[in-house]
VEXDREN-2710 file (C-alpha; in Angstrom, 1 decimal):
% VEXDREN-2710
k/r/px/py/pz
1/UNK/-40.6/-81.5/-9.7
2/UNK/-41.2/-85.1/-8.1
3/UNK/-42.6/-86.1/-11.8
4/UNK/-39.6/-85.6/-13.2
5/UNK/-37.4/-88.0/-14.8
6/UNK/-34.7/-87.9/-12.5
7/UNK/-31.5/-87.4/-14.6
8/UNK/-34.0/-84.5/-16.1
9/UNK/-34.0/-83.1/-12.2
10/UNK/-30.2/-84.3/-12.0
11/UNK/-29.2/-82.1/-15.3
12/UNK/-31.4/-78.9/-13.4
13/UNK/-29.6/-79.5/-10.0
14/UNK/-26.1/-79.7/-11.7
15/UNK/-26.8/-76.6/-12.8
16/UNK/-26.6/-74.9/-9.6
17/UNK/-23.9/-73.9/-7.4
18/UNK/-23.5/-74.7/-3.7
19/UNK/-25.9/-71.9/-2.3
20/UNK/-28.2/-72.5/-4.6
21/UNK/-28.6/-76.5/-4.4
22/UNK/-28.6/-76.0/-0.2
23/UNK/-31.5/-73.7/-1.0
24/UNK/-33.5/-76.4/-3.2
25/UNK/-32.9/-79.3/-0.6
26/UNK/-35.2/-76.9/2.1
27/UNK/-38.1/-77.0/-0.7
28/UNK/-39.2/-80.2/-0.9
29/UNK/-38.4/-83.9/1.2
30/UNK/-37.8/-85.6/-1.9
31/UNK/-35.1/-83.1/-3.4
32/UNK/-33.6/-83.4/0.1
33/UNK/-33.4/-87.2/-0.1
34/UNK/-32.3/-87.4/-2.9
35/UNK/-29.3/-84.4/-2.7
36/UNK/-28.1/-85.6/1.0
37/UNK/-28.5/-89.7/0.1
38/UNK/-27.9/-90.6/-3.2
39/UNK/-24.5/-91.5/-3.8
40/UNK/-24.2/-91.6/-8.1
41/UNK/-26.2/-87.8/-7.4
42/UNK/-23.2/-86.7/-5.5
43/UNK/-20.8/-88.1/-8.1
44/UNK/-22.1/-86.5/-10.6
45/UNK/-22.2/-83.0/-9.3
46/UNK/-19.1/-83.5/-7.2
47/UNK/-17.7/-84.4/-11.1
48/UNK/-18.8/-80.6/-12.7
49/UNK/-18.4/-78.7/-9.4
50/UNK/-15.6/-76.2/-9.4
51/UNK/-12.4/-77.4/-7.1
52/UNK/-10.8/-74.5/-5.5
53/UNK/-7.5/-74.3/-3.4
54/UNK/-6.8/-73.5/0.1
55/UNK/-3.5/-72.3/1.5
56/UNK/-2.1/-71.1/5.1
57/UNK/0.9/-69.0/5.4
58/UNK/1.1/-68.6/9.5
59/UNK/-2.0/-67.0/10.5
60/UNK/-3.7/-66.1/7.3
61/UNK/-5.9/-68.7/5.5
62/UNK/-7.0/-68.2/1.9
63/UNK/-9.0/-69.4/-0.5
64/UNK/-9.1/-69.2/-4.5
65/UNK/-11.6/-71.3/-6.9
66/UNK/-10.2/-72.5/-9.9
67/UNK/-9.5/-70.1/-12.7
68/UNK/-9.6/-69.6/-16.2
69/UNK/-7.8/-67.7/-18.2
70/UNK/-10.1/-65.1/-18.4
71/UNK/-11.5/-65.6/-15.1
72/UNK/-11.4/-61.9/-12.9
73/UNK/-8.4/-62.0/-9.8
74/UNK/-11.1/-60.6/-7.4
75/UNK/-11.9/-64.3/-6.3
76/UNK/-9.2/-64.4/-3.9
77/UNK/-10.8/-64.6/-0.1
78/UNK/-8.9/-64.0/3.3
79/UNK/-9.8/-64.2/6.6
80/UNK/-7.0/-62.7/9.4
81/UNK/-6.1/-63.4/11.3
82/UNK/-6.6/-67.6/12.3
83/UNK/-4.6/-67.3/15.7
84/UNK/-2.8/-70.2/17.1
85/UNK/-1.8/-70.7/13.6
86/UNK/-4.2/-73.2/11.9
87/UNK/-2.5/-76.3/9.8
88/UNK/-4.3/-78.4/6.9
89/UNK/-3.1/-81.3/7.1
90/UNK/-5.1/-83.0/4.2
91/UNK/-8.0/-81.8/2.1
92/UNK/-10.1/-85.1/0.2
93/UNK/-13.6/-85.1/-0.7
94/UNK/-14.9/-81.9/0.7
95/UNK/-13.0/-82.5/4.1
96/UNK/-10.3/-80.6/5.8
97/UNK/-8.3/-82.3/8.6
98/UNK/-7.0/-79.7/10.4
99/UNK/-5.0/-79.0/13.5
100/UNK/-4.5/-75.9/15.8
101/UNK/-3.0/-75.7/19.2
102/UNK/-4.5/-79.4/20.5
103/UNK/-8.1/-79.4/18.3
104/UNK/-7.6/-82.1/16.2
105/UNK/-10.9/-82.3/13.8
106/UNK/-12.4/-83.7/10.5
107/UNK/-14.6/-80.7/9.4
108/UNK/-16.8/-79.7/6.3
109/UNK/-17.4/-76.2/5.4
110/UNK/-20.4/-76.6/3.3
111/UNK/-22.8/-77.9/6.3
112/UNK/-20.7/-76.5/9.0
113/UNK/-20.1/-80.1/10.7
114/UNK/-17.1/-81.2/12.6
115/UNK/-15.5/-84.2/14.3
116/UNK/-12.7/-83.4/17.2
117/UNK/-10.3/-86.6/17.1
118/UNK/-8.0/-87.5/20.1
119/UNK/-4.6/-87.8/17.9
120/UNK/-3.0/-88.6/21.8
121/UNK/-2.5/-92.4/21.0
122/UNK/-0.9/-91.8/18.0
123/UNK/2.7/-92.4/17.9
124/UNK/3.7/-90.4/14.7
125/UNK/1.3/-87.4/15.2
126/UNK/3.8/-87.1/18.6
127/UNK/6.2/-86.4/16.5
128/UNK/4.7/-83.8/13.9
129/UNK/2.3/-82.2/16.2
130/UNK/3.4/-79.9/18.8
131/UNK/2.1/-77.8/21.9
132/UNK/1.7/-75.0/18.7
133/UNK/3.5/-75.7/15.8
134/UNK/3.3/-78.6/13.1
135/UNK/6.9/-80.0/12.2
136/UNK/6.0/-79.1/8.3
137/UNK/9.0/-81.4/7.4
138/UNK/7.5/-85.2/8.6
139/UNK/3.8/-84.0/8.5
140/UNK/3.1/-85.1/5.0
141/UNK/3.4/-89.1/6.4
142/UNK/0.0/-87.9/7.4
143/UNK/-2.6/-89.2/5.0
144/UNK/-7.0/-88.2/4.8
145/UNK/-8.7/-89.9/3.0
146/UNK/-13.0/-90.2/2.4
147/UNK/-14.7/-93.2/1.7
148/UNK/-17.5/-91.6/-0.7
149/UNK/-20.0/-94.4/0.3
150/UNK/-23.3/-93.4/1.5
151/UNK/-23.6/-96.7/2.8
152/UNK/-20.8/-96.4/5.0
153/UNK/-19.9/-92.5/5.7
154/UNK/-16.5/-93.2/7.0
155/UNK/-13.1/-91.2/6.9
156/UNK/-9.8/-92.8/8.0
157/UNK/-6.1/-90.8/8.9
158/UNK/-3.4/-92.9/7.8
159/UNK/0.2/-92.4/9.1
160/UNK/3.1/-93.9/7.4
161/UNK/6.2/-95.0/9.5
162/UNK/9.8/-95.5/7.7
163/UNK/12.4/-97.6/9.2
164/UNK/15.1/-97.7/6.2
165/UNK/13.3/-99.9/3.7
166/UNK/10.5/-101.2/5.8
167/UNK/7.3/-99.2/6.0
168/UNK/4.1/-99.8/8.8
169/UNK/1.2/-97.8/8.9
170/UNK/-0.7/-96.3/11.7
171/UNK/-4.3/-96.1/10.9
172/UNK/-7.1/-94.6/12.6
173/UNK/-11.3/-94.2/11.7
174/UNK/-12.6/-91.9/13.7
175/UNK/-12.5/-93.3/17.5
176/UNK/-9.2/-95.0/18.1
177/UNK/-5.4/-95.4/16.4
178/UNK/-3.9/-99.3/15.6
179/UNK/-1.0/-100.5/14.1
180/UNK/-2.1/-101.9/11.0
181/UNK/-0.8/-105.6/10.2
182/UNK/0.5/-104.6/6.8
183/UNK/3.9/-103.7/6.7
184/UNK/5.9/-103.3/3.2
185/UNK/9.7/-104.3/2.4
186/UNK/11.2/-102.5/-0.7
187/UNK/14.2/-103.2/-2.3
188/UNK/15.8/-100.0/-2.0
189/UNK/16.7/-97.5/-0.1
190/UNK/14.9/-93.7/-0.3
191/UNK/13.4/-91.6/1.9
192/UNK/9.6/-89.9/1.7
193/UNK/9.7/-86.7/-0.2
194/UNK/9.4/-84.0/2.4
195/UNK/6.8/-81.7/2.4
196/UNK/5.3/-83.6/-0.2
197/UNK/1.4/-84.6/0.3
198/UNK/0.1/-88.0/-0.3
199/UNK/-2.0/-88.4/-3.1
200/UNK/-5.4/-89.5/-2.9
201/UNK/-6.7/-91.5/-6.3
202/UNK/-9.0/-94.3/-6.9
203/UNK/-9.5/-95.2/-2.9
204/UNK/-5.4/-95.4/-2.7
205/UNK/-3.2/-93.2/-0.8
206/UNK/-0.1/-92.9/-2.6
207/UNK/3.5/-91.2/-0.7
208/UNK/6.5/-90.0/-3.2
209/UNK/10.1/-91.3/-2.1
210/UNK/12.9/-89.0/-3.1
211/UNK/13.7/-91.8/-6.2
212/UNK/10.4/-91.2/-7.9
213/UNK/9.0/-94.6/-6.5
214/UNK/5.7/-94.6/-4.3
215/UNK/4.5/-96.5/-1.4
216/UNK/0.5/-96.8/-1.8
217/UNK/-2.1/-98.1/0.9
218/UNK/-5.4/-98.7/0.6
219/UNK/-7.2/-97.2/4.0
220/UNK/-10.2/-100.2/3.2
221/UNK/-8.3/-103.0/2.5
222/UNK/-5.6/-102.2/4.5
223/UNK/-3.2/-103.6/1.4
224/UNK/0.0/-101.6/0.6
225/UNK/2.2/-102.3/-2.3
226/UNK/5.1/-101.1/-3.7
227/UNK/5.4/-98.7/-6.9
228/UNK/9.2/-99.1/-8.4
229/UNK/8.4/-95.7/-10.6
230/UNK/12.1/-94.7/-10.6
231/UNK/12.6/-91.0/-11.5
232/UNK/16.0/-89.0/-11.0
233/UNK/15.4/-85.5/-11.4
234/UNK/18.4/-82.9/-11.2
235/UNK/19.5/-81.1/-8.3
236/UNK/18.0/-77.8/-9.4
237/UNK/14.7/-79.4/-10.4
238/UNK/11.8/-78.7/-8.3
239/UNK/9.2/-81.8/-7.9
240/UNK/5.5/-81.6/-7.5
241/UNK/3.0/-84.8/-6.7
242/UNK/-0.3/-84.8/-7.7
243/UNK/-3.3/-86.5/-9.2
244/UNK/-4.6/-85.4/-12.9
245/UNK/-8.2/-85.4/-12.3
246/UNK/-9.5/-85.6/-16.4
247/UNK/-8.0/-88.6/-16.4
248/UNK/-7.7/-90.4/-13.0
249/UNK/-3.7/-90.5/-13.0
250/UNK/-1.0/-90.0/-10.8
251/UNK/1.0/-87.2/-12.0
252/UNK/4.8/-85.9/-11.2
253/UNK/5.5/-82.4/-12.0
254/UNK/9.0/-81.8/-12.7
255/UNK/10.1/-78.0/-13.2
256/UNK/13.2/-75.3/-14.1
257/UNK/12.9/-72.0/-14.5
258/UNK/12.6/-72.6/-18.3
259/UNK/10.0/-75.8/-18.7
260/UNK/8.0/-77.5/-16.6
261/UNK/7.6/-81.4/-17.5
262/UNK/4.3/-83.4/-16.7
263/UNK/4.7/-86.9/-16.2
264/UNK/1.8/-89.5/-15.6
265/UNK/1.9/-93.1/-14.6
266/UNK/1.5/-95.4/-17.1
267/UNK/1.5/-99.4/-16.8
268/UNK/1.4/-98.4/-13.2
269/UNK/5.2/-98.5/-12.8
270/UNK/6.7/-95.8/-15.3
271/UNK/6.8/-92.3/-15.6
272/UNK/6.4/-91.2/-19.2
273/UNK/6.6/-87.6/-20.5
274/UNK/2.9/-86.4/-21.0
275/UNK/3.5/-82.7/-21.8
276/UNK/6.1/-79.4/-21.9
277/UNK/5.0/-76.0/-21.4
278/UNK/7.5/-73.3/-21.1
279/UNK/7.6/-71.7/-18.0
280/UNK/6.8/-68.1/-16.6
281/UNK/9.6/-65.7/-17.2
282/UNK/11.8/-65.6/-14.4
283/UNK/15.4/-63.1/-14.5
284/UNK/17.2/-65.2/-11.7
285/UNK/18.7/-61.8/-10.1
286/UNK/15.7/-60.7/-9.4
287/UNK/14.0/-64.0/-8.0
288/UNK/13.8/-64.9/-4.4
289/UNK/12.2/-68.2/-5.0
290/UNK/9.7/-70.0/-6.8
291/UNK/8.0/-73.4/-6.8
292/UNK/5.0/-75.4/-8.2
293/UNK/2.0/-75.7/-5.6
294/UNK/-1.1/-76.9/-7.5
295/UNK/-2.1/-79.3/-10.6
296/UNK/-5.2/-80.5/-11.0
297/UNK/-5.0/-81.4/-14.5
298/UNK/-7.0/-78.5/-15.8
299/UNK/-4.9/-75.8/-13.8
300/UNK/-1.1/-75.8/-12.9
301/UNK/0.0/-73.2/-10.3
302/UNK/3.0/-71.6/-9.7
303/UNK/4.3/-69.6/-7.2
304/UNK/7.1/-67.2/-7.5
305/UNK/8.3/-63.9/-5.1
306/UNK/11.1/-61.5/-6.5
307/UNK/13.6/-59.8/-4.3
308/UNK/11.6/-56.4/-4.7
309/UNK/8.7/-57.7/-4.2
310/UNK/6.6/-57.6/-0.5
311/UNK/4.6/-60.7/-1.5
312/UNK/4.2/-63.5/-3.7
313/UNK/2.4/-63.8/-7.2
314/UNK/0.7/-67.5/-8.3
315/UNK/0.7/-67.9/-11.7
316/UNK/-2.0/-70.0/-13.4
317/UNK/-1.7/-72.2/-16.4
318/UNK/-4.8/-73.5/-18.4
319/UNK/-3.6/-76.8/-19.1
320/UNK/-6.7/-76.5/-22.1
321/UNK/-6.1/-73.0/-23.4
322/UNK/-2.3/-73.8/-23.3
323/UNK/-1.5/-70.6/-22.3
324/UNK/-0.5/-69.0/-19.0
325/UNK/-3.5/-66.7/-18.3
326/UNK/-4.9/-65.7/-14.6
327/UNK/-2.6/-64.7/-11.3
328/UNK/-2.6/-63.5/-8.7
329/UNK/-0.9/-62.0/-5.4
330/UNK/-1.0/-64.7/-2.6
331/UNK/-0.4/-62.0/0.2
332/UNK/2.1/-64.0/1.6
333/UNK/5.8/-62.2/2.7
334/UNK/6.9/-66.2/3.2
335/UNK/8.5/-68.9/1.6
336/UNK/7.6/-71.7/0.0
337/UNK/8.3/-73.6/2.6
338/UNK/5.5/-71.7/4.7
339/UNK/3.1/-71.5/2.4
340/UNK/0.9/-74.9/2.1
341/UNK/-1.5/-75.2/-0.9
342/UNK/-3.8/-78.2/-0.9
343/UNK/-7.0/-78.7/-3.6
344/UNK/-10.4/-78.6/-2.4
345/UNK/-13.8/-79.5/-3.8
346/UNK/-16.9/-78.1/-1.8
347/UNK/-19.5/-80.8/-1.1
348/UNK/-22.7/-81.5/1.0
349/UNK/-21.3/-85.3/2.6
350/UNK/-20.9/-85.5/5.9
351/UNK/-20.4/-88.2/9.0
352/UNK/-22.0/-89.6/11.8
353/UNK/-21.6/-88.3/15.2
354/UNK/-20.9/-84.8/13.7
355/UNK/-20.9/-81.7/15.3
356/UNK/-22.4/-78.5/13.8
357/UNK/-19.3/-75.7/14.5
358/UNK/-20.3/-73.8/18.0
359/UNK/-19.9/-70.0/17.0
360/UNK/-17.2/-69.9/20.3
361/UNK/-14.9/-71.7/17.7
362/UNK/-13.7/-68.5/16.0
363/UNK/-10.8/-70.1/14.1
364/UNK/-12.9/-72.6/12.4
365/UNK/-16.2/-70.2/11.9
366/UNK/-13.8/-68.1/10.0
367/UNK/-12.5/-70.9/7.8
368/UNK/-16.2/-72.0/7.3
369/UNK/-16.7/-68.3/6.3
370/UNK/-14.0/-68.4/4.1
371/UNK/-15.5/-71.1/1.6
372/UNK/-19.2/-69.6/2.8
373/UNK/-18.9/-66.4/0.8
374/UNK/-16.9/-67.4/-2.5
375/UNK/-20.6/-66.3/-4.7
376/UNK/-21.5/-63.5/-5.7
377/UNK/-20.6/-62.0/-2.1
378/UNK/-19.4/-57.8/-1.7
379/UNK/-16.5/-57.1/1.4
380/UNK/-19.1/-56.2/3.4
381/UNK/-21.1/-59.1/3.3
382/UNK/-18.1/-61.9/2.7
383/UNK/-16.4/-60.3/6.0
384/UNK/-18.5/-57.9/8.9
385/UNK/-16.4/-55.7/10.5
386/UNK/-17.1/-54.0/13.4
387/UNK/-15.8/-50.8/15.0
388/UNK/-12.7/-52.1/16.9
389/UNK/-12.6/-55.2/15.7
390/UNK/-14.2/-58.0/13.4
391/UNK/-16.4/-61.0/14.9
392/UNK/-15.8/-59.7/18.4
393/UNK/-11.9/-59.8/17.9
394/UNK/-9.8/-56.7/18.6
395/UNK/-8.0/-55.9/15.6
396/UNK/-5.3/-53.1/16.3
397/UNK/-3.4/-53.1/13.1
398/UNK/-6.9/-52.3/10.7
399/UNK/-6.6/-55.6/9.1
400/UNK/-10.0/-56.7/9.0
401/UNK/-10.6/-60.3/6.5
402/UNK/-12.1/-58.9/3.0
403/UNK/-11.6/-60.2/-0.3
404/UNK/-8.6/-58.3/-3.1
405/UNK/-9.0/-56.8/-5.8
406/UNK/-11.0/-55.3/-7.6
407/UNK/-11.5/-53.0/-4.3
408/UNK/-7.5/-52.2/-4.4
409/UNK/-4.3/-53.1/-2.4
410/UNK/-4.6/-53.3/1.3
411/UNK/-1.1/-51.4/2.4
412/UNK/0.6/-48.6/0.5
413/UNK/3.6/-49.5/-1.8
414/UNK/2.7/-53.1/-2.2
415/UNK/2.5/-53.0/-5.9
416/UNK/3.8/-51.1/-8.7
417/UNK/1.9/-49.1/-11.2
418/UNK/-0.6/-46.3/-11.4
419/UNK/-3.8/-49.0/-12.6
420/UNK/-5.9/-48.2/-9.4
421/UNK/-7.9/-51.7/-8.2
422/UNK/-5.1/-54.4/-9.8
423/UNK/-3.4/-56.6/-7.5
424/UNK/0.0/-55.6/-9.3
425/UNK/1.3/-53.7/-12.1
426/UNK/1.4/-56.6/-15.9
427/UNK/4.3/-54.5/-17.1
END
């Protein structure tokens, strides 16, 4: 394989999934090299890989690759439980930044690697991060972002701090937290979306004010300007932030329970109407709540839960088959508010002064399990259970971490109809 042309070897090597390409870089140095080092190799399979999403709701962590239309429901992986609950607090480039109960790391799934972060001389993540809960409300001021680099290998957390109409960041790259020297004025007066994540696009982080305008900052630079994209959404309308990844574009969702709006930025200060798709059905006696959690340009997701139902059901629309096609039951009895979604895209980059995850570290082995056994993987395999327990852990209730569906509902009456193996009843 050395003799090959390389974008030959590059058009094989796309070709394989994640398993498959850590396989080929034990065969041979060069293949190693040139998977692990070379940066336009990474782009270009990072580009056709398939982006997945991972949620939390309390204890439970899941994980679901992107769907088609006509893609099977069974993909849906859960391990249970992650005790002290486990928070993502931003997902970019392969990375997860998570929290639980004083662990502060930067990890990645794919090679197992970590990075604990002291988060003490911080003085936002005082605020948001508790003894063992996350204030959900003020933690989206917390920004991730990867600089893709091989050169440089670095990550930086960026923390944005409102006074009014004046906005100072809090920055840190791995070892210690500064002020930044930038500090932005705007002319107006609105306050960070809540709950809403920054958005990561073109080396930017970007936050959503309640107006529709956006404060960006660029973790390299350190240069933060001011986006006056005005948008006034009604009271009922539920909001959405998010990047379109086809086309490398900031996008605002904008949803009733009849249409959902997409909006991109153009001239980099207006929102203009890109598309209108009608929503899913939804008889407002019967509905609990619902919200939009996901859009990656190719897939929009949204969640809904009905008064008789025990859990939640996310609905997927293929933004290229215009139609609303896969779903499935996110096993979640909470609301939206509980429930965070964030995208994620598996890759082999990594940092220095890493850490391969000690198997002591239950919480985080199991989220590395998670994402380990998305392939081709049984129950048995994905998740071993032993008598009493599963990974050593006492588990009283039976609730051993398998995948759903096809191998049926986990606890009688959660779903209607007699079609043994679905996740819930289409009629």
């Amino acid at each position: 394989m050395n003799d090959l042309p390389l974008h030959l070897l590059d058009e094989i090597l796309f070709k394989l999934d994640l398993k498959s390409l850590a396989m080929m870089r034990c065969t041979n140095l060069f293949i190693k090299s040139h998977i692990s080092d070379d940066p336009n190799f990474e782009k270009g399979y990072s580009f056709r890989a398939r982006s997945g999403f991972i949620y939390t709701c309390g204890p439970l962590v899941f994980y679901k690759p992107s769907v088609s239309s006509c893609d099977s429901m069974s993909q849906l992986r859960c391990l249970f439980p992650v005790y002290p609950y486990c928070y993502i607090l931003g997902s970019c480039s392969g990375h997860l930044l998570l929290y639980r109960r004083g662990l502060f790391v930067v990890m990645n799934p794919v090679t197992k690697m970590f990075r604990h972060l002291d988060h003490s001389g911080s003085t936002l993540l005082a605020t948001i991060i508790g003894s063992k809960k996350v204030n959900t409300e003020r933690a989206m001021c917390v920004g991730f972002a990867v600089d893709r680099s091989r050169t440089t290998k670095r990550f930086k957390i960026v923390c944005v701090l409102e006074n009014h109409t004046k906005y100072a960041f809090e920055v840190n790259d791995g070892d210690t937290w500064r002020l930044s020297e930038t500090t932005i004025t705007t002319n107006s007066k609105s306050d960070l979306t809540k709950r809403m994540k920054p958005v990561y696009l073109e080396g930017t982080l970007h936050w959503l004010r309640n107006d529709g305008s956006i404060i960006a900052f660029n973790p390299v630079t350190e240069q933060a300007r001011f986006i006056p994209s005005i948008f006034h959404p009604k009271p009922s309308t539920k909001l959405f932030f998010a990047s379109d990844d086809k086309i490398n574009r900031l996008t605002l969702i904008s949803g009733t329970k009849e249409a959902i709006s997409v909006y991109t930025l153009v001239e980099g200060t207006k929102w203009a109407l890109a598309r209108k798709i009608k929503n899913v059905p939804m008889t407002e006696n019967e509905l609990e709540f619902w919200n939009v959690v996901a859009y990656d340009g190719k897939h929009l997701v949204v969640k809904d839960k009905g008064k008789a139902s025990i859990f939640g059901v996310a609905h997927v629309y293929d933004m290229e088959a215009n139609s609303w096609g896969a779903l499935w039951s996110t096993r979640c009895k909470a609301n939206y508010n509980d429930l965070d979604f964030c995208k994620f895209k598996p890759f082999f980059s990594f940092f220095e002064h890493t850490t391969k995850v000690a198997s002591k570290d239950l919480p985080i082995c199991r989220i590395i399990r998670l994402l380990d056994t998305t392939d081709g993987l049984g129950p048995a395999d994905a998740f071993p259970c032993r008598p009493g327990g599963f990974n050593g852990m006492p588990d009283p209730f039976g609730m051993g971490p398998r995948p759903f569906g096809p191998y049926g509902p986990r606890f009688g009456g959660d779903f209607s109809g007699p079609v043994p193996g679905m996740m819930f009843s289409l009629g």
